[in-house]
KOLKOL-902659 format. One record per residue: residue number from 1; residue in one letter; x, y, z of N, C-alpha, C, O, CB in turn. Coordinates in pm, whole numbers, plus 50000, padded with zeros to 5 digits. Atoms other than C-alpha are relative to their C-alpha. Glycine has a CB too. Layout:
{NUM A {X Y Z} {X Y Z} {X Y Z} {X Y Z} {X Y Z}},
...
# end
This chain:
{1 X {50005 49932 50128} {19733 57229 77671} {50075 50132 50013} {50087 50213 50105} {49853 50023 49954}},
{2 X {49894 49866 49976} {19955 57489 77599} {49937 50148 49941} {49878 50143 49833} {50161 49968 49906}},
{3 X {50128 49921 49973} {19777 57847 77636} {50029 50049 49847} {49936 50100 49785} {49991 50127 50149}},
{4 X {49999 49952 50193} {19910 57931 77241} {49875 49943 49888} {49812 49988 49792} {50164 49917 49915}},
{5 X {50119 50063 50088} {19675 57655 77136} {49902 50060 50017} {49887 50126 50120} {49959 49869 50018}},
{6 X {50107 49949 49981} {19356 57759 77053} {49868 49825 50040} {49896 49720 49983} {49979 50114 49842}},
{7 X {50127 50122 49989} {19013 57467 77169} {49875 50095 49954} {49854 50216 49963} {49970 49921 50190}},
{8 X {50103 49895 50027} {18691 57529 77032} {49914 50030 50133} {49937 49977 50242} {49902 49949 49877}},
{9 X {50103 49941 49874} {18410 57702 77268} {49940 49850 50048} {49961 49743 49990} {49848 50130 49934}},
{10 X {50055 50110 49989} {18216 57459 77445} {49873 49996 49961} {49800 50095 49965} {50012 49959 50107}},
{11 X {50090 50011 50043} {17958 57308 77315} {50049 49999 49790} {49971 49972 49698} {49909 50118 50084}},
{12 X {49993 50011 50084} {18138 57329 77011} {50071 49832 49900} {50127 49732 49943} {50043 50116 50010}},
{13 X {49897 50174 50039} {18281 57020 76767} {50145 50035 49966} {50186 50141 49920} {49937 49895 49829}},
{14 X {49824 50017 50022} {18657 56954 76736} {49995 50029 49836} {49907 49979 49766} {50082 49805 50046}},
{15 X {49983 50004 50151} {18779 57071 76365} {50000 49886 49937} {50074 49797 49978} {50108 50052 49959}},
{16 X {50038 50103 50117} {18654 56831 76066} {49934 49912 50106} {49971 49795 50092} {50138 49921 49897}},
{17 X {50086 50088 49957} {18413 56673 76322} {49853 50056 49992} {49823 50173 50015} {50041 49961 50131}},
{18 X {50208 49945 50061} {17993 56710 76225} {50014 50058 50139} {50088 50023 50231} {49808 49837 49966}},
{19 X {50075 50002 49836} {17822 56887 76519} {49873 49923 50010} {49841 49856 49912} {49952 50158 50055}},
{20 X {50122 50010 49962} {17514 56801 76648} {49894 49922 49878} {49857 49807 49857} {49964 50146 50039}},
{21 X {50101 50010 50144} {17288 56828 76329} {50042 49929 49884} {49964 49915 49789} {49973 50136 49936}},
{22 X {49895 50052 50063} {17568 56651 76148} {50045 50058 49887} {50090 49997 49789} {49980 49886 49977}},
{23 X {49925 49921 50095} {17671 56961 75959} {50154 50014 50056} {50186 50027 50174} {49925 50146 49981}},
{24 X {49796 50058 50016} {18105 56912 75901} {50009 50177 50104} {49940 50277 50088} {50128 49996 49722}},
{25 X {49929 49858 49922} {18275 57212 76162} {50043 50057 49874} {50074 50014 49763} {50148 49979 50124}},
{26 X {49927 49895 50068} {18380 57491 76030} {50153 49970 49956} {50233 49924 50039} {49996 50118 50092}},
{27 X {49875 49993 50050} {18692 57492 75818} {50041 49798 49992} {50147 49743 50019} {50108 50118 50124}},
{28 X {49942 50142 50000} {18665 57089 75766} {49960 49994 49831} {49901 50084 49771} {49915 49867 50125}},
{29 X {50039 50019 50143} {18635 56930 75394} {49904 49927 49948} {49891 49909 49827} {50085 49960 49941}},
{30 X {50155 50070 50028} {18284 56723 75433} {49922 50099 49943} {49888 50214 49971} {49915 49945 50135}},
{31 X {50158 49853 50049} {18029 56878 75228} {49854 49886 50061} {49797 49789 50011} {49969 50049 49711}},
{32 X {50186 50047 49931} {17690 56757 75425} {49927 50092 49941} {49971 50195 49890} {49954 50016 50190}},
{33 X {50105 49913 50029} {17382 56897 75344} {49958 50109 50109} {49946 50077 50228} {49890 49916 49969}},
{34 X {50026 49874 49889} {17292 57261 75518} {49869 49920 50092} {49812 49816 50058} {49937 50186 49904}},
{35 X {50083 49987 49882} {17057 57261 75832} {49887 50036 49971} {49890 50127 49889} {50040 50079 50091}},
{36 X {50094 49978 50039} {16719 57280 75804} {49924 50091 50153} {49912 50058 50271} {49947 49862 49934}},
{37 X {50048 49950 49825} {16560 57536 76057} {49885 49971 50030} {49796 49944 49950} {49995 50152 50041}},
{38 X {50115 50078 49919} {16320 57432 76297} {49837 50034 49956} {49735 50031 50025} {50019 50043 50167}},
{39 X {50163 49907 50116} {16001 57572 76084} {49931 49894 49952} {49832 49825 49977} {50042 50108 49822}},
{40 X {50011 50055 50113} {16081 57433 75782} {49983 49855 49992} {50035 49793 50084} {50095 50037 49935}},
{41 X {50028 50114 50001} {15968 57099 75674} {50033 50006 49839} {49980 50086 49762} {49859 49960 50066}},
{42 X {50030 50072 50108} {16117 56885 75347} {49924 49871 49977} {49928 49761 50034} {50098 49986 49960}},
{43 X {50028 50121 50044} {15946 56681 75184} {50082 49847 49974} {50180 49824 49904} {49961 50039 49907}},
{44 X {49911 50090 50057} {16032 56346 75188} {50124 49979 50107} {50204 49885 50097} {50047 50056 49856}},
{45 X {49897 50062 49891} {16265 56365 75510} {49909 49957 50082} {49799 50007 50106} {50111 50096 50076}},
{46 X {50019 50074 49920} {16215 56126 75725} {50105 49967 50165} {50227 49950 50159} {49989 49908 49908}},
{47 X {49928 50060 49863} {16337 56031 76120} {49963 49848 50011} {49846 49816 49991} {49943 50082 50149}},
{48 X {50097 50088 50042} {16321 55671 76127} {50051 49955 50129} {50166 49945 50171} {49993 49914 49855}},
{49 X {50008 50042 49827} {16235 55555 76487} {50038 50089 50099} {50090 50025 50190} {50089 49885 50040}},
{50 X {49898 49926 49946} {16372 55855 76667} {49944 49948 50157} {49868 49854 50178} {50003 50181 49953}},
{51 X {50016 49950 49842} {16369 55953 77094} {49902 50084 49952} {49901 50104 49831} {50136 50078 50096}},
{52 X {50009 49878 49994} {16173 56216 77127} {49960 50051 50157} {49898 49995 50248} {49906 50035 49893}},
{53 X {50016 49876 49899} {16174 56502 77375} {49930 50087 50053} {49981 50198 50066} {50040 50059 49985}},
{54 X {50084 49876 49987} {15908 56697 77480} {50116 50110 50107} {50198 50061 50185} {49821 49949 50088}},
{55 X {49929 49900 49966} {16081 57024 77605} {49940 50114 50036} {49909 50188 49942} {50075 50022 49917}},
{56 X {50052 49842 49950} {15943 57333 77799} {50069 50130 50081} {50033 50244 50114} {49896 49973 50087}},
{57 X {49884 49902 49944} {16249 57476 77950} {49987 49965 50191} {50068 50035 50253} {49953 50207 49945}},
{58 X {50026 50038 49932} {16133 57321 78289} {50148 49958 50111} {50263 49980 50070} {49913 49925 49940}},
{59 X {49914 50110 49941} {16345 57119 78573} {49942 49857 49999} {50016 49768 50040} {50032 50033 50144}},
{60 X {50013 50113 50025} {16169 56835 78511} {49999 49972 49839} {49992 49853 49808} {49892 49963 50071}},
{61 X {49967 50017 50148} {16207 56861 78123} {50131 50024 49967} {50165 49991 49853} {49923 50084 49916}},
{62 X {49866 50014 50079} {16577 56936 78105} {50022 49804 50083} {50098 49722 50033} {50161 50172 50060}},
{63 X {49975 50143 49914} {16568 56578 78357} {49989 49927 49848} {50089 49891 49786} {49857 49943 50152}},
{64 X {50003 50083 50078} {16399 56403 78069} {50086 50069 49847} {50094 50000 49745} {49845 49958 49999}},
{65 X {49851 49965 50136} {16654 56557 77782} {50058 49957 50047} {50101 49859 49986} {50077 50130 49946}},
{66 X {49909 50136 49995} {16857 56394 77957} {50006 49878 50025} {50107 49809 50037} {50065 50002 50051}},
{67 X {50028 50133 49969} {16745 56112 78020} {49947 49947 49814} {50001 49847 49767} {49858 49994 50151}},
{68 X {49932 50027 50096} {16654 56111 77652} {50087 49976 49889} {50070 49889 49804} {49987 50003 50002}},
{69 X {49890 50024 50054} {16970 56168 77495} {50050 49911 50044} {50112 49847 49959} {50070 50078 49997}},
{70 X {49897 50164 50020} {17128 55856 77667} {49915 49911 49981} {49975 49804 49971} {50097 49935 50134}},
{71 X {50057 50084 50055} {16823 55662 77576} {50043 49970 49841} {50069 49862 49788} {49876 50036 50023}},
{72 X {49959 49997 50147} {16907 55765 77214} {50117 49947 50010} {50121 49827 49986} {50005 50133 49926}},
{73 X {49906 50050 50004} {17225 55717 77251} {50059 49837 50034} {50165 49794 49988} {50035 50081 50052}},
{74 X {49990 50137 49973} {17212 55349 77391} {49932 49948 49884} {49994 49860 49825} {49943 49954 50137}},
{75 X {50082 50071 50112} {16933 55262 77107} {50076 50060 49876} {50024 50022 49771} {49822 50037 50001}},
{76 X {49992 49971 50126} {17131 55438 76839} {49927 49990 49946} {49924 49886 49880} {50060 49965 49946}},
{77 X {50055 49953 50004} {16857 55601 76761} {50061 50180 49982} {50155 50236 50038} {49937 49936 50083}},
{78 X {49947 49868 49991} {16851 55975 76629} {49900 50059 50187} {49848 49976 50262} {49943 50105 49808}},
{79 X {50063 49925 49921} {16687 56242 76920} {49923 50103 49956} {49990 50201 49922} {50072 50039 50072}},
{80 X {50066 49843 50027} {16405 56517 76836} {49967 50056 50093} {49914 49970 50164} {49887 50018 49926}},
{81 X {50020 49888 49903} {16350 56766 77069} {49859 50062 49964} {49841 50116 49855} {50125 50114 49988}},
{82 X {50160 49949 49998} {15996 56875 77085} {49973 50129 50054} {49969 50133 50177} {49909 49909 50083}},
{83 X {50037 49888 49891} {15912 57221 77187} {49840 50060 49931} {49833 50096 49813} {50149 50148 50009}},
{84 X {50179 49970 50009} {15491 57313 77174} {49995 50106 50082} {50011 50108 50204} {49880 49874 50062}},
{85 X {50037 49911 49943} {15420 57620 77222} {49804 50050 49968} {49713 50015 49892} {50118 50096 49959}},
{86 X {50140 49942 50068} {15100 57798 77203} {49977 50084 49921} {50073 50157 49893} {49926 50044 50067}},
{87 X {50022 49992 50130} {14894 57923 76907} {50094 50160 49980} {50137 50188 49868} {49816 49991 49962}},
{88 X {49927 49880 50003} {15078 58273 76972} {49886 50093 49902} {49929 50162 49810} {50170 49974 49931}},
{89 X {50098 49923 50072} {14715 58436 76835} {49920 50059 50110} {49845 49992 50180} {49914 49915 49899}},
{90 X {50068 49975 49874} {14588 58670 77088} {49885 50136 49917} {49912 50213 49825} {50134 50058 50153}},
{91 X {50095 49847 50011} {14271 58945 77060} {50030 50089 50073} {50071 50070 50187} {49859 50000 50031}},
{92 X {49992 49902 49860} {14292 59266 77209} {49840 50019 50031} {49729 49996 49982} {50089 50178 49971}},
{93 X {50162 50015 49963} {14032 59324 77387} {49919 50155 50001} {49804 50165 50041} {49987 49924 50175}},
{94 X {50104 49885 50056} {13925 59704 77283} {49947 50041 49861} {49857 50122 49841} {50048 50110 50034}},
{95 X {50002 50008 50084} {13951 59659 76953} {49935 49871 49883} {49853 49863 49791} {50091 50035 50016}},
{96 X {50085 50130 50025} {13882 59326 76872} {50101 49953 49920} {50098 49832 49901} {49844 50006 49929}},
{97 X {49946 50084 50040} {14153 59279 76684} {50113 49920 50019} {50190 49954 50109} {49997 50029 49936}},
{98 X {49924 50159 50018} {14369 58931 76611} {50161 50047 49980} {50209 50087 49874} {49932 49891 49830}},
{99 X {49913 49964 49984} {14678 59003 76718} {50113 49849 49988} {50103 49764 50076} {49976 50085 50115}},
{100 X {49909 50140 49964} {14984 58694 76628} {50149 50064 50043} {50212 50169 50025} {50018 49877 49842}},
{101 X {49832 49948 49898} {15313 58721 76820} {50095 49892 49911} {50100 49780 49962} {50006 49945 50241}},
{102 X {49903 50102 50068} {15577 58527 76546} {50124 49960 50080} {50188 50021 50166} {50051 50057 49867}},
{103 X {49826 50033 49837} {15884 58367 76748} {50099 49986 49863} {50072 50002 49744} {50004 49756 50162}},
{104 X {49883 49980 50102} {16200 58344 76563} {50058 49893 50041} {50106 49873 50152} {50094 50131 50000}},
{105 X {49997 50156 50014} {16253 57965 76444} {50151 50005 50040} {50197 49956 50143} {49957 49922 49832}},
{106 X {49846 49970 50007} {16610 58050 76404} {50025 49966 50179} {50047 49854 50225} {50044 50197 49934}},
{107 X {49957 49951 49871} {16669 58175 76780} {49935 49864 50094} {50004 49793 50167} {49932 50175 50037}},
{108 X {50019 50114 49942} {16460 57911 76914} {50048 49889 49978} {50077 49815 50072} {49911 49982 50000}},
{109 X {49895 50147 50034} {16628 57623 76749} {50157 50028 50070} {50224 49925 50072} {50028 49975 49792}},
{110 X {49875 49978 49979} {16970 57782 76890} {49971 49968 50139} {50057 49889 50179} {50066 50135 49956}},
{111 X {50024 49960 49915} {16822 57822 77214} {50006 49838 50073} {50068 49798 50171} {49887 50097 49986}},
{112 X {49974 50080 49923} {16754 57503 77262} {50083 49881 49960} {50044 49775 50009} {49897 49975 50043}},
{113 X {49917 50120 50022} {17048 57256 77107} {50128 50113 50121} {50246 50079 50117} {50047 49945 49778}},
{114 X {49955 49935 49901} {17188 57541 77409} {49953 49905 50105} {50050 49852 50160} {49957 50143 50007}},
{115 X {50078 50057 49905} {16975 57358 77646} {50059 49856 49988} {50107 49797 50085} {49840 50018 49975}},
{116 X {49924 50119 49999} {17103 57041 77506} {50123 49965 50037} {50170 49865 50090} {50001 49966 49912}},
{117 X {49829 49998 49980} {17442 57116 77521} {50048 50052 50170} {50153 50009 50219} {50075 50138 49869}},
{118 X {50002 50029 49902} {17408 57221 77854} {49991 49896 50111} {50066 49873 50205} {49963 50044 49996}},
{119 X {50043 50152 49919} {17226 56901 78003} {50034 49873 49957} {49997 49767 50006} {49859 49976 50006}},
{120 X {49997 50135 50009} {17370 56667 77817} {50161 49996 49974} {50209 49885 49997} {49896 49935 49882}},
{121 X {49892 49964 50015} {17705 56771 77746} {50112 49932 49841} {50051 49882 49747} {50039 49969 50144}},
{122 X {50003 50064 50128} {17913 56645 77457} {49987 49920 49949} {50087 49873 49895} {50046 49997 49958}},
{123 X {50032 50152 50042} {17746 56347 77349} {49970 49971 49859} {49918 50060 49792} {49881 49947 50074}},
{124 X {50012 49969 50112} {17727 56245 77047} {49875 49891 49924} {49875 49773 49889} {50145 50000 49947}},
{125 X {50149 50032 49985} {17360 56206 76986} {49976 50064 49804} {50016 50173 49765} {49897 50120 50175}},
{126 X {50051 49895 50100} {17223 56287 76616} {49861 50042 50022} {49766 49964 50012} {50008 49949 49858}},
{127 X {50075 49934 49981} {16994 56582 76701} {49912 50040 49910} {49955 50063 49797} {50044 50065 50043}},
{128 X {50100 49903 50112} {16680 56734 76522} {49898 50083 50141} {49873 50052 50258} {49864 49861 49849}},
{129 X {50081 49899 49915} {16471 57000 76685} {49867 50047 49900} {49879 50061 49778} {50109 50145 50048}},
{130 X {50126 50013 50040} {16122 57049 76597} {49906 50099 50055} {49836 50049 50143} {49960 49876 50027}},
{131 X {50106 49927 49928} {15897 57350 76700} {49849 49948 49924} {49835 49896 49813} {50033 50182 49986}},
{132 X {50151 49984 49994} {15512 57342 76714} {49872 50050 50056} {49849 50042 50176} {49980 49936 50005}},
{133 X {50120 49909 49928} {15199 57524 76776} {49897 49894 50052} {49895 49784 49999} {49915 50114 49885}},
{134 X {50073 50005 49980} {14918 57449 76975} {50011 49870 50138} {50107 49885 50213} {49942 50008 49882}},
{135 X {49997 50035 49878} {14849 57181 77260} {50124 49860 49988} {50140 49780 49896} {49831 49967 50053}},
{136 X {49926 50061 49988} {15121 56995 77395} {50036 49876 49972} {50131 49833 49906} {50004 50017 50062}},
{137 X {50019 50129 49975} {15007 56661 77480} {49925 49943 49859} {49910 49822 49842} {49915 49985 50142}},
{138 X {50061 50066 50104} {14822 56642 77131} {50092 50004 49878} {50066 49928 49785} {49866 50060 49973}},
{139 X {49936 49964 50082} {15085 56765 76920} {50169 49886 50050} {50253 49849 49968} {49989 50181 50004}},
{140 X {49886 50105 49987} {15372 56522 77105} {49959 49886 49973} {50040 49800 49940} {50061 49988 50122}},
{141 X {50070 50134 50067} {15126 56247 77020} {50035 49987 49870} {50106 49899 49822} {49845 49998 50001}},
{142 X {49952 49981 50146} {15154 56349 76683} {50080 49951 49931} {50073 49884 49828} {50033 50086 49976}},
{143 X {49873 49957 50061} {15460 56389 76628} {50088 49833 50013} {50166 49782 49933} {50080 50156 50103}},
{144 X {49988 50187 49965} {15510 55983 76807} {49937 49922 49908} {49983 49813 49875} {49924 49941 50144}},
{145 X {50005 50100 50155} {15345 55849 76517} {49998 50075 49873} {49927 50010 49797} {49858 49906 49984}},
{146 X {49940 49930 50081} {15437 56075 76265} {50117 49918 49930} {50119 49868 49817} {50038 50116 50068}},
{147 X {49858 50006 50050} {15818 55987 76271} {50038 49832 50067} {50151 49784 50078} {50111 50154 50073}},
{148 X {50021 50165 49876} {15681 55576 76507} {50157 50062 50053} {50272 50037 50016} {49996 49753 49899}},
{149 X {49901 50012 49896} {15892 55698 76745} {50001 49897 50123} {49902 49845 50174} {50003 50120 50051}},
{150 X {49980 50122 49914} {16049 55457 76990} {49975 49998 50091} {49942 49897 50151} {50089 49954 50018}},
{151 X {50069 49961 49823} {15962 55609 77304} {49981 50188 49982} {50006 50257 49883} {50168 49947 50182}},
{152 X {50066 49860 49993} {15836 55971 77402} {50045 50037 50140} {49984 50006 50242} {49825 50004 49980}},
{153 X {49980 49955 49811} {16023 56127 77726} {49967 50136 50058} {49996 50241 50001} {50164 49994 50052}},
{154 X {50052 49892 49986} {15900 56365 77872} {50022 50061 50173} {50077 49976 50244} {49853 49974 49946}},
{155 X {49981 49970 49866} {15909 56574 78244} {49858 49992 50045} {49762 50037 49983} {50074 50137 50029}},
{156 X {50097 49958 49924} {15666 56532 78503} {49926 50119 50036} {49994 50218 50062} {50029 49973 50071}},
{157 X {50040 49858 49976} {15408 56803 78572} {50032 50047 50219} {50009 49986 50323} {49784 50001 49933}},
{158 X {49934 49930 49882} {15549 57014 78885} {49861 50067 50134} {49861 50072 50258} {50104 50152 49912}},
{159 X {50138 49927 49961} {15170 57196 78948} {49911 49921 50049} {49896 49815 49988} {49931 50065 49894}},
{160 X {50079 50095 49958} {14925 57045 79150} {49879 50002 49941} {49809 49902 49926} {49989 50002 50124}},
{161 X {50121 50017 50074} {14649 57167 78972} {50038 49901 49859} {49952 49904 49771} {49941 50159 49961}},
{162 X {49976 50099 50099} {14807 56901 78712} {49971 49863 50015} {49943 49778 49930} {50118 50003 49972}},
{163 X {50071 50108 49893} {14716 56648 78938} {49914 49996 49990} {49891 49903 49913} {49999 49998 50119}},
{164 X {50099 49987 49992} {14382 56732 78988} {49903 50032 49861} {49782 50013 49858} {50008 50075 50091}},
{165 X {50067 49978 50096} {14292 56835 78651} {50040 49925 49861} {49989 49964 49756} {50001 50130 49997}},
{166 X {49927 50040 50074} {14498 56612 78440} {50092 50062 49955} {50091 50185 49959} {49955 49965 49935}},
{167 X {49911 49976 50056} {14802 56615 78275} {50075 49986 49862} {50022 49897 49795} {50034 49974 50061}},
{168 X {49950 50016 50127} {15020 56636 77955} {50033 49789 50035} {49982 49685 49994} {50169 50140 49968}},
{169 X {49938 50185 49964} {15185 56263 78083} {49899 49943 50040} {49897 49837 49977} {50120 49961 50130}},
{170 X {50142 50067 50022} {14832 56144 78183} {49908 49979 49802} {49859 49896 49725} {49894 50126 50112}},
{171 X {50077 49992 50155} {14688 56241 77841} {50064 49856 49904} {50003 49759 49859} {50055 50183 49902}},
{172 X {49911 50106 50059} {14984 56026 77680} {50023 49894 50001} {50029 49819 49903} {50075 50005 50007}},
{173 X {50043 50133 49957} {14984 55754 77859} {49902 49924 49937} {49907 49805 49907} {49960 50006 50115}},
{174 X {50119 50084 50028} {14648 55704 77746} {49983 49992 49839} {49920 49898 49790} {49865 50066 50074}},
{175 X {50060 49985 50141} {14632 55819 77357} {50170 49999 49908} {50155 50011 49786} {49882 50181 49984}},
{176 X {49876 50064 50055} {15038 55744 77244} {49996 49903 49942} {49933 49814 49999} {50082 49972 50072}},
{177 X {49982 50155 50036} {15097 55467 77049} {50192 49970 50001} {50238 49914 49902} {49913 49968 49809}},
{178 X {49897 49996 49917} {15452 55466 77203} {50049 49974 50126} {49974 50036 50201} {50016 50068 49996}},
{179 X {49974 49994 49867} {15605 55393 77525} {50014 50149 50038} {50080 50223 49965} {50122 49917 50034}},
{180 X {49998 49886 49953} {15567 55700 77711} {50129 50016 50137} {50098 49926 50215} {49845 50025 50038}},
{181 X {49949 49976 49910} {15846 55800 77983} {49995 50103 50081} {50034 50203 50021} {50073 49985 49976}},
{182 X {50020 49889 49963} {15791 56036 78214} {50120 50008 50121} {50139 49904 50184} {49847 50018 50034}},
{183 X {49860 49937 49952} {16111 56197 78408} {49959 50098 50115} {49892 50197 50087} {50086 50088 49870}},
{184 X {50050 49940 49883} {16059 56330 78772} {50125 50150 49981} {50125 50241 50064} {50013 49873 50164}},
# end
């Protein structure tokens, strides 16, 4: 390539090609519908059969992102990305009061089709990303018959007290109505 040309960044799509979310690149002439950020919920959209991802920023959870993006990608199938955090509602403890810590849907949805685009590189997977509060293993259940997802991949727990005290991929196993995968 000759150094006059310009390429886009990586991670980015080639001009007049969708990215990711299958909004048209910049400066192309598709009008798609805007992006919905990871919050927000319409009514009335639907995923129908997706992958999904549980995601914690882990080494055994970027394993299974990738391992589910080429699942998706072989089932043509879309991919959701799952990230469960906790309730982000804390007390102080001289006061008593209920303190919530808000995350910024925005930044986290960027953060991690970053994570994607890292581990999976340019594939061309149609992505959705999905935040949620509260416990992991009950809320990726959820979310598996929610949208009858086709399988549920997920990373192995790393901690031994995960072993001994159960785990998110134990829990699933047992209360999924999905194939569960779990990704060393």
């Amino acid at each position: 390539m000759d150094q006059a040309e310009s390429s886009p960044s990586p991670g980015q799509p080639e001009p007049g090609q969708p990215d990711r979310r299958g909004q048209p690149a910049p400066g192309s002439d598709s009008h798609a519908e805007q992006a919905i950020p990871a919050e927000q919920a319409i009514p009335g959209l639907r995923l129908e059969h997706p992958v999904i991802a549980g995601y914690d920023g882990s080494v055994s959870s970027r394993n299974a992102l990738a391992y589910a993006a080429g699942l998706s990608l072989r089932l043509g199938r879309p991919l959701l990305v799952m990230y469960v955090c906790s309730s982000g509602v804390y007390c102080e403890p001289l006061t008593g009061q209920v303190v919530g810590v808000p995350r910024d849907a925005d930044a986290l949805e960027r953060w991690l089709l970053a994570e994607l685009d890292q581990v999976t590189g340019p594939a061309e997977v149609d992505v959705h990303v999905r935040t949620r509060r509260g416990s992991p293993a009950r809320e990726l259940a959820a979310a598996a018959e929610e949208f009858s997802a086709d399988a549920l991949v997920i990373g192995a727990p790393t901690h031994l007290w995960h072993r001994i005290a159960g785990s998110v991929p134990g829990w699933l196993a047992r209360h999924a109505r999905c194939p569960v995968i779990v990704v060393p």
